[in-house]
C-alpha positions in Angstrom: 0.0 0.0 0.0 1.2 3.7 -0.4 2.1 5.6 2.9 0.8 7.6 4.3 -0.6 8.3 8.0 -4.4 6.8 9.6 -6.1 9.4 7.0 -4.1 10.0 4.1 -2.1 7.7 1.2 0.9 9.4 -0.1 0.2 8.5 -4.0 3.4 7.4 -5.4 5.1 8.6 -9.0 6.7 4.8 -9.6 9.2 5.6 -12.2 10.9 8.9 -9.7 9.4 7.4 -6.2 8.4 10.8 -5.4 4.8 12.0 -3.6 2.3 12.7 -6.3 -0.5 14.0 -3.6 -1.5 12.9 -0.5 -5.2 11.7 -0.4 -7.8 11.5 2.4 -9.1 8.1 3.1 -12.3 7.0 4.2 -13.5 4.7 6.9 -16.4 2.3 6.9 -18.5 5.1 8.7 -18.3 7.0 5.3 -19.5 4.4 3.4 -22.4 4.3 5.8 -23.3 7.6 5.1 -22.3 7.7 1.3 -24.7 4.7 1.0 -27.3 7.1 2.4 -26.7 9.7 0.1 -26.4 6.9 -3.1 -29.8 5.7 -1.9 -31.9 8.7 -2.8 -29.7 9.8 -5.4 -30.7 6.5 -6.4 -34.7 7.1 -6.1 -34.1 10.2 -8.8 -31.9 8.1 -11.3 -34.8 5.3 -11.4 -37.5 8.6 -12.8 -34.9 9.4 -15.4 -36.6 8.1 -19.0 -33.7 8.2 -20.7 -30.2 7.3 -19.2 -28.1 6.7 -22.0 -28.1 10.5 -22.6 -26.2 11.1 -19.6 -23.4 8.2 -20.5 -23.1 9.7 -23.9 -22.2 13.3 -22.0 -19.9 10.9 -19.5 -18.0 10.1 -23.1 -17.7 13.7 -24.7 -16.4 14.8 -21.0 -14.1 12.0 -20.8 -12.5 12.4 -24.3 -12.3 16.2 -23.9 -9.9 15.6 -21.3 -7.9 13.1 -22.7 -4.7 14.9 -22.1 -5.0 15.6 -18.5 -6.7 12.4 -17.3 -3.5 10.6 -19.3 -0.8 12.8 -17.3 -2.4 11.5 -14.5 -3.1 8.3 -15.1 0.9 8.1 -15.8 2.1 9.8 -12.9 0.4 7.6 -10.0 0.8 4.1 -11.9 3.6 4.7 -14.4 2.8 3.7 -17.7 3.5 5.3 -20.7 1.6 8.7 -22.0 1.0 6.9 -25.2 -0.3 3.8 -23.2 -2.1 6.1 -20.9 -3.8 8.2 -23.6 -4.8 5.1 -25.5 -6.7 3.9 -22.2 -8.5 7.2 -21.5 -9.7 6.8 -25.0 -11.4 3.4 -24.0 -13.2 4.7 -21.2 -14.6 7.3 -23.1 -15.9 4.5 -25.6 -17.0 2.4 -23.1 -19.6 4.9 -21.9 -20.8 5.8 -25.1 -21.3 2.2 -26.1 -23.3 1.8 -23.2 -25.2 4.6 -23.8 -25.7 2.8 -27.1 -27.4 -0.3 -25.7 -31.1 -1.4 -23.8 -32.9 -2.8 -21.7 -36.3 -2.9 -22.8 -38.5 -6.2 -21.9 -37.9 -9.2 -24.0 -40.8 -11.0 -25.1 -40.9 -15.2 -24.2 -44.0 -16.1 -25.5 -46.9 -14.3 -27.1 -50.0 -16.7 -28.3 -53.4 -15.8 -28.3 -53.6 -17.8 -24.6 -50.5 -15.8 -22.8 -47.5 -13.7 -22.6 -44.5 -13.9 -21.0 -42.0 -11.2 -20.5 -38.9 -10.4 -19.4 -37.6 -7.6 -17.6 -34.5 -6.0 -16.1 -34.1 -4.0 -12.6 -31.5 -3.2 -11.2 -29.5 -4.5 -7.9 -29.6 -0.8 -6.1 -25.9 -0.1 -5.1 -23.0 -1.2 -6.9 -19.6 -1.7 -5.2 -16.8 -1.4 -7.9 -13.3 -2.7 -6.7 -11.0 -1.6 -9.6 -7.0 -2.7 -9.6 -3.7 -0.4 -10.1 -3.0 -2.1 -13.6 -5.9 -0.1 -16.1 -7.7 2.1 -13.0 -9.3 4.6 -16.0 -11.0 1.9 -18.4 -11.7 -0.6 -15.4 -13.6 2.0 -13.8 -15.7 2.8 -16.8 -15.7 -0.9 -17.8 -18.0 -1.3 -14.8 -19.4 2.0 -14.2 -20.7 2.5 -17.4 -23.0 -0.2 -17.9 -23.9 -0.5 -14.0 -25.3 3.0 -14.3 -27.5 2.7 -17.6 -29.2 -0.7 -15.9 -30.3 1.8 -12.8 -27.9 1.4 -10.0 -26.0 3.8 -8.1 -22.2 3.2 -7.5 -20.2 3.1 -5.1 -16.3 3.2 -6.5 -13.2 1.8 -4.6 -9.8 2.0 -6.8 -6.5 0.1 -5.7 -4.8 2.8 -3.1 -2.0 3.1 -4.9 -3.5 4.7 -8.0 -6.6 6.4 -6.5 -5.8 9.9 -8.8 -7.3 9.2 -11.8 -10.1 7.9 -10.3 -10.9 10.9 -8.3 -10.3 13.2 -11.6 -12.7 10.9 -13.4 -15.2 11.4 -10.4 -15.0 15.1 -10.8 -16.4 15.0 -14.6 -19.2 12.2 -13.2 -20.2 15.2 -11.0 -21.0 17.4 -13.8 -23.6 15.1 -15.4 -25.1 12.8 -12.3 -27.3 13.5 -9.7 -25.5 14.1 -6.9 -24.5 11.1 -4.8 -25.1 9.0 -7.5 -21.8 7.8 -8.1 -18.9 8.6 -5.1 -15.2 7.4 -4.9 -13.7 6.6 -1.1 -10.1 6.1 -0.9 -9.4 3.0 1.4 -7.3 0.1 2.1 -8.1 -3.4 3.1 -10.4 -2.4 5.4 -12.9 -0.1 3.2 -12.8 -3.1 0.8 -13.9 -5.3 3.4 -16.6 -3.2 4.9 -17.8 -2.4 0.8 -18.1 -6.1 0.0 -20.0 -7.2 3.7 -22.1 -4.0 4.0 -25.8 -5.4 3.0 -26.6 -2.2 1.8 -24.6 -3.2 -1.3 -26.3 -5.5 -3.5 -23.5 -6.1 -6.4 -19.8 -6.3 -6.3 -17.5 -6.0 -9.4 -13.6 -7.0 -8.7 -10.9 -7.0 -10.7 -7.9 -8.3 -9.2 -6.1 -11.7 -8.0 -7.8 -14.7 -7.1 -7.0 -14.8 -3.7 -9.1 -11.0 -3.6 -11.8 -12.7 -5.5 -11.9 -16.0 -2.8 -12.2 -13.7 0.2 -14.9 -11.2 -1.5 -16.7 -14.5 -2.4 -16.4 -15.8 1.4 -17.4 -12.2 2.7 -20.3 -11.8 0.5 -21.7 -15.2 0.8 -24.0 -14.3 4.1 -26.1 -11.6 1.4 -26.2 -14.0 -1.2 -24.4 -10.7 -3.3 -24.3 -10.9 -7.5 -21.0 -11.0 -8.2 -18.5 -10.6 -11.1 -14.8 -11.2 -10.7 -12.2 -10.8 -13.2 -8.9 -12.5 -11.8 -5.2 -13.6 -12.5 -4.5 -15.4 -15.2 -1.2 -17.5 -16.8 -2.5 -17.3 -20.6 -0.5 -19.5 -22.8 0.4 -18.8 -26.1 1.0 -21.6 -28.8 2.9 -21.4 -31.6 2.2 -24.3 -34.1 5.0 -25.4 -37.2 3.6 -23.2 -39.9 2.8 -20.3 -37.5 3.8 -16.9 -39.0 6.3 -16.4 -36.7 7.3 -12.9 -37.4 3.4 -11.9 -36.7 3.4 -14.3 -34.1 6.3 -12.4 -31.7 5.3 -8.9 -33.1 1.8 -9.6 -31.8 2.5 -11.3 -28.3 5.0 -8.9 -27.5 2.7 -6.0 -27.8 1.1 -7.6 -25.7 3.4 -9.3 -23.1 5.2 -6.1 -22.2 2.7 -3.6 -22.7 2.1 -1.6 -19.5 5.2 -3.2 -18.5 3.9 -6.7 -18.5 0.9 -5.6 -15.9 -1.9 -6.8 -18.4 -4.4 -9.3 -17.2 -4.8 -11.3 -20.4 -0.9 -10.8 -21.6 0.5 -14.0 -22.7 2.6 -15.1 -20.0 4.0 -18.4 -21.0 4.8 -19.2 -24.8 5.4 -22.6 -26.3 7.1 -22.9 -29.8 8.1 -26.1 -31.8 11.4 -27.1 -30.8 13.0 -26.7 -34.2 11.8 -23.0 -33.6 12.7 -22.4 -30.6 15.8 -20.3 -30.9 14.7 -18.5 -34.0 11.6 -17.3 -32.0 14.1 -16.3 -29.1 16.1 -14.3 -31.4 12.9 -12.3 -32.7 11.5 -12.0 -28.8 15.1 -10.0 -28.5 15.7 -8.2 -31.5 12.1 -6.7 -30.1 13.5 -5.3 -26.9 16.2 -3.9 -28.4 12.8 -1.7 -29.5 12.4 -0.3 -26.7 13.1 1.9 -23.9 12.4 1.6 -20.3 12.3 4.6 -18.6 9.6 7.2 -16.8 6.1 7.1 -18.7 6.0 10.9 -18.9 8.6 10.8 -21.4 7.5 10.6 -24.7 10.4 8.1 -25.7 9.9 5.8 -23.0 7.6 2.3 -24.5 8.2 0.4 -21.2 7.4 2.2 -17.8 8.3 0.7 -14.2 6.0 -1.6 -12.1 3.3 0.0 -10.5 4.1 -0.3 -6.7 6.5 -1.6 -4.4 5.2 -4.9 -3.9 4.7 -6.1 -7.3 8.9 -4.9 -7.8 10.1 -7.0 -4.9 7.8 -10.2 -5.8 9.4 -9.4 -10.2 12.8 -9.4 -8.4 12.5 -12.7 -6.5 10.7 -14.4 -9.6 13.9 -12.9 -12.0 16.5 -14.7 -9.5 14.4 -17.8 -9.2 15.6 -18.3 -13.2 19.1 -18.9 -12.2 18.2 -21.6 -9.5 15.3 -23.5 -12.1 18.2 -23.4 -15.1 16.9 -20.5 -16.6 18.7 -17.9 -18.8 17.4 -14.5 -18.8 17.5 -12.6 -22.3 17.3 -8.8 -22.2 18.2 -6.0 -25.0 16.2 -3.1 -23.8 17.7 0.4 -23.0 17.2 2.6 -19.6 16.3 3.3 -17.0 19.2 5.0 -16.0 19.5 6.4 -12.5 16.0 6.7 -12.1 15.2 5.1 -8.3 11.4 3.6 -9.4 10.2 0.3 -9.8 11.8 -0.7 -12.7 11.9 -4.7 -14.2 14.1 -5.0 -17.1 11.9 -6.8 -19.3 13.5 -10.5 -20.5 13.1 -13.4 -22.5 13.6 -16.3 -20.2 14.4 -20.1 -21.9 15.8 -23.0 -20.4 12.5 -23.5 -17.7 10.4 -26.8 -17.8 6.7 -26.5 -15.9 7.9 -27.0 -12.7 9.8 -23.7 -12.8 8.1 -20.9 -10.3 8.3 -18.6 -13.5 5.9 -21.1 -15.5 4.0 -21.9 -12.6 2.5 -18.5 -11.0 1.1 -15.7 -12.8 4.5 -12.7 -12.9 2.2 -10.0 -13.9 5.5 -8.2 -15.2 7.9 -8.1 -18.3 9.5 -11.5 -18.1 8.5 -14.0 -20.4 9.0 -17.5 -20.6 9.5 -19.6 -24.2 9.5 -23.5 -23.8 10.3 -25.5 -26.7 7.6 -28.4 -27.4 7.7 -31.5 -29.5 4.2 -32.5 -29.9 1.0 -30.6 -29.7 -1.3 -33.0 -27.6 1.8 -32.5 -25.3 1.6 -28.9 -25.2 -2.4 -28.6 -24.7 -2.0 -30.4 -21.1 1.2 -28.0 -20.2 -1.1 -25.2 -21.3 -4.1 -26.2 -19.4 -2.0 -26.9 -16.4 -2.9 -24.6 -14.4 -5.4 -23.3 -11.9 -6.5 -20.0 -14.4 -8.2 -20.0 -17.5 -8.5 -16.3 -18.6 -7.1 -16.6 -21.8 -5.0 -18.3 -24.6 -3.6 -17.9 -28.2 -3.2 -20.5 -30.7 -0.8 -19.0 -34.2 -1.4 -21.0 -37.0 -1.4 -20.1 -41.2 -4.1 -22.8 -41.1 -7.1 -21.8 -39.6 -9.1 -25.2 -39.1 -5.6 -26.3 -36.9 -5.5 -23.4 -34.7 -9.2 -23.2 -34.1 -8.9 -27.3 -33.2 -6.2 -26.4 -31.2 -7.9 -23.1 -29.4 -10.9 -25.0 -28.8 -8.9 -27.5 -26.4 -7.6 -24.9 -24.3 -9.2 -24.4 -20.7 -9.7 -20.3 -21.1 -12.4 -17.8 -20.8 -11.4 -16.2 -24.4 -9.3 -18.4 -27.1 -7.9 -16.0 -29.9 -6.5 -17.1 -32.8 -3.2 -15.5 -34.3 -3.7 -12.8 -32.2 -3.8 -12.3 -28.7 -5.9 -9.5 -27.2 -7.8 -7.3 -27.2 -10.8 -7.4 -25.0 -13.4 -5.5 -26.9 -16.0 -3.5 -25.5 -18.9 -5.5 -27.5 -17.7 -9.2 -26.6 -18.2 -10.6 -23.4 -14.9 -10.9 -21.5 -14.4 -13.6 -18.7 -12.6 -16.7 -17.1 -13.3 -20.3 -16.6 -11.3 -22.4 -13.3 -9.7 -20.2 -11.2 -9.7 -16.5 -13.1 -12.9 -15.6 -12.4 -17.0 -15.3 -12.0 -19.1 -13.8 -14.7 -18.9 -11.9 -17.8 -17.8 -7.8 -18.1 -18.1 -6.4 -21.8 -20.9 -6.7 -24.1 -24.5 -6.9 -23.4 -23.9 -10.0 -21.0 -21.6 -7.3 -18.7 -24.5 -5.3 -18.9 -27.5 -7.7 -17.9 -24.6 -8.2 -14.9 -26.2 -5.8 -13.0 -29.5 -6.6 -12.8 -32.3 -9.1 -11.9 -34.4 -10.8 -14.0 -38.1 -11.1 -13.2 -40.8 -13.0 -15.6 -43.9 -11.7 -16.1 -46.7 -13.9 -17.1 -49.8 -12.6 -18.3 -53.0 -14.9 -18.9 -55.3 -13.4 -21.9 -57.9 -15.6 -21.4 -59.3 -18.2 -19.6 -58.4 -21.6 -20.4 -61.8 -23.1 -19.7 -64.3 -23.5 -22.8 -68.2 -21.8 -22.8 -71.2 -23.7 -22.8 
């Protein structure tokens, strides 16, 4: 967590370790009375005929300030301001696609005997737990379409990169009734009081899956609708014909974008063995691309790690290479003498599956190529694992890779590609990475209820 004393977090700049702002926390007293406030705010939102107008003002406001929201975003979690722009730019579209979509009753049956119907209504309050990794386009992720179904929202971001949240809350202001939707700044201990207080009928969560256990645990006496988007160890499969130059260009966009800190990045990739070292080779000449360094400099493509803890568990996972046989294969420049939480990113070979690297999800820029010699081989090292949040198969033939994809254990299977999550496709995991669906109309119908109604036209007995 960021210091701080009993009422403040010092917000952290990552990359220069320096004190962004100091930020008033609040207790579980002012969730008690913010849950008051949300509650009549709540009774006004329900009157409003047409929500979606407010969203699409929530868009042009968010996109106006594109700029600002990005310098930010980069100073309290360290990313880069081309990174950090690019995310503003999906919040923005994540409310106006919201504001695109409805909720108006769906129709069962309809004979000349009865018809059934099916409507929406929503859960009341929402509580939406967003993580240090994409704190802008999480919080509209869930916001967004948790607002358009009816609900008022209470927001918690990680405390290490509460900023950005605030300064989104600040352009909420302008367009929702007041009270409707309210940031606290909190540890542990708001999180715990947000997910057990039963004046909070949904949680959202994005984070790790030992979060997403206790949230379950702590909700369970409400019976609370949940979602939970958690870690992940996504493998990505090279087969023999894959296109191998798209094949690296694409996972390494992905692998250390945001300096690794991606949910679905591929985290493990298996290549032919015959490939192996020409892959490694192309994994390499790729960070010698690019530039670690502070996110506020436009040159920079890698930033630090976003907080302390994440640093010390990237260094212990980098010297646990040495010790499972591992060689680590860098070729990126920077960061100089800056003092932040900076991971060199690397190209680790040499590890089987029982190395820690392989094992546990790093959520950072080291990533791990093992060389394979058969593919039904290579779909049981994949799928061994307790995650299943996502997984990439590269293939020139189609039919193969879609075989291939189709045997892997993950929430989304993409196919020479890997990434993105897309606002109008559902986006979830299967095991161990989570519960539910955000994105698309299915993150939508997330927060609400369904009720049937079913209406008799007539009566089933005959005249005389």
């Amino acid at each position: 967590m960021a210091n701080g004393d009993a009422h403040h977090i010092e917000v952290l700049n990552p990359a220069t370790l320096s004190v962004v702002e100091q930020v008033p926390t609040q207790s579980a007293a002012d969730l008690d009375a913010a849950l008051r406030t949300a509650s009549t705010a709540r009774e006004e939102w329900l009157r409003v005929p047409q929500r979606s107008v407010y969203l699409e003002a929530v868009s042009e406001l968010i996109a106006a300030e594109t700029e600002s929201i990005a310098q930010v975003l980069t100073a309290e979690q360290g990313k880069p301001l081309t990174q950090a722009r690019l995310e503003v730019g999906v919040a923005a579209r994540a409310f106006a696609y919201y504001a695109g979509q409805r909720l108006a009753p769906e129709v069962l049956h309809d004979d000349e005997r009865r018809r059934v119907e099916r409507h929406f209504h929503p859960l009341g309050v929402a509580g939406l737990i967003t993580a240090w990794n994409f704190p802008v386009a999480l919080l509209a992720w869930k916001a967004a379409p948790a607002l358009l179904a009816g609900n008022a929202v209470i927001i918690k971001p990680a405390p290490t990169t509460p900023l950005s949240a605030l300064r989104l809350q600040g352009l909420l202001d302008k367009v929702f009734p007041q009270g409707l939707v309210q940031t606290l700044v909190g540890g542990n201990d708001l999180g715990e009081a947000i997910v057990t207080h039963p004046g909070i009928g949904k949680i959202s969560f994005t984070g790790s899956t030992q979060t997403g256990r206790a949230i379950m645990a702590g909700s369970a006496p409400y019976l609370k609708r949940l979602t939970l988007e958690l870690g992940g160890n996504d493998p990505a499969v090279l087969l023999p014909d894959a296109d191998l130059a798209a094949a690296v260009s694409g996972i390494a966009a992905v692998a250390f974008r945001n300096a690794g800190q991606v949910c679905i990045a591929p985290k493990r990739v298996y290549v032919p063995r015959d490939l192996h070292d020409e892959v490694v080779d192309r994994f390499v000449d790729h960070l010698r691309g690019q530039r670690v360094g502070d996110g506020a400099d436009e040159q920079t493509t890698i930033g630090p790690v976003q907080n302390a803890a994440q640093a010390t568990r990237l260094t212990r996972l980098r010297e646990s290479v040495a010790a499972d046989g591992g060689l680590l294969h860098a070729g990126a420049s920077g960061p100089g003498d800056l003092p932040g939480y900076f991971v060199q990113p690397a190209v680790v070979t040499g590890l089987d599956e029982s190395a820690e690297l392989v094992r546990e999800e790093q959520f950072g820029p080291l990533l791990p190529v093992l060389a394979y010699d058969d593919v039904d081989a290579v779909v049981r090292s994949a799928n061994r694992t307790e995650f299943g949040l996502g997984a990439s198969v590269w293939s020139r033939d189609l039919d193969a890779a879609v075989a291939v994809a189709d045997r892997l254990d993950a929430g989304t299977r993409w196919v020479n590609q890997h990434g993105p999550a897309e606002l109008d496709i559902p986006f979830g995991g299967v095991k161990q990475s989570g519960l539910g669906s955000e994105l698309g109309r299915e993150g939508l119908l997330a927060f609400t209820e369904s009720r049937i109604t079913n209406i008799k036209k007539q009566s089933d007995r005959t005249t005389p």
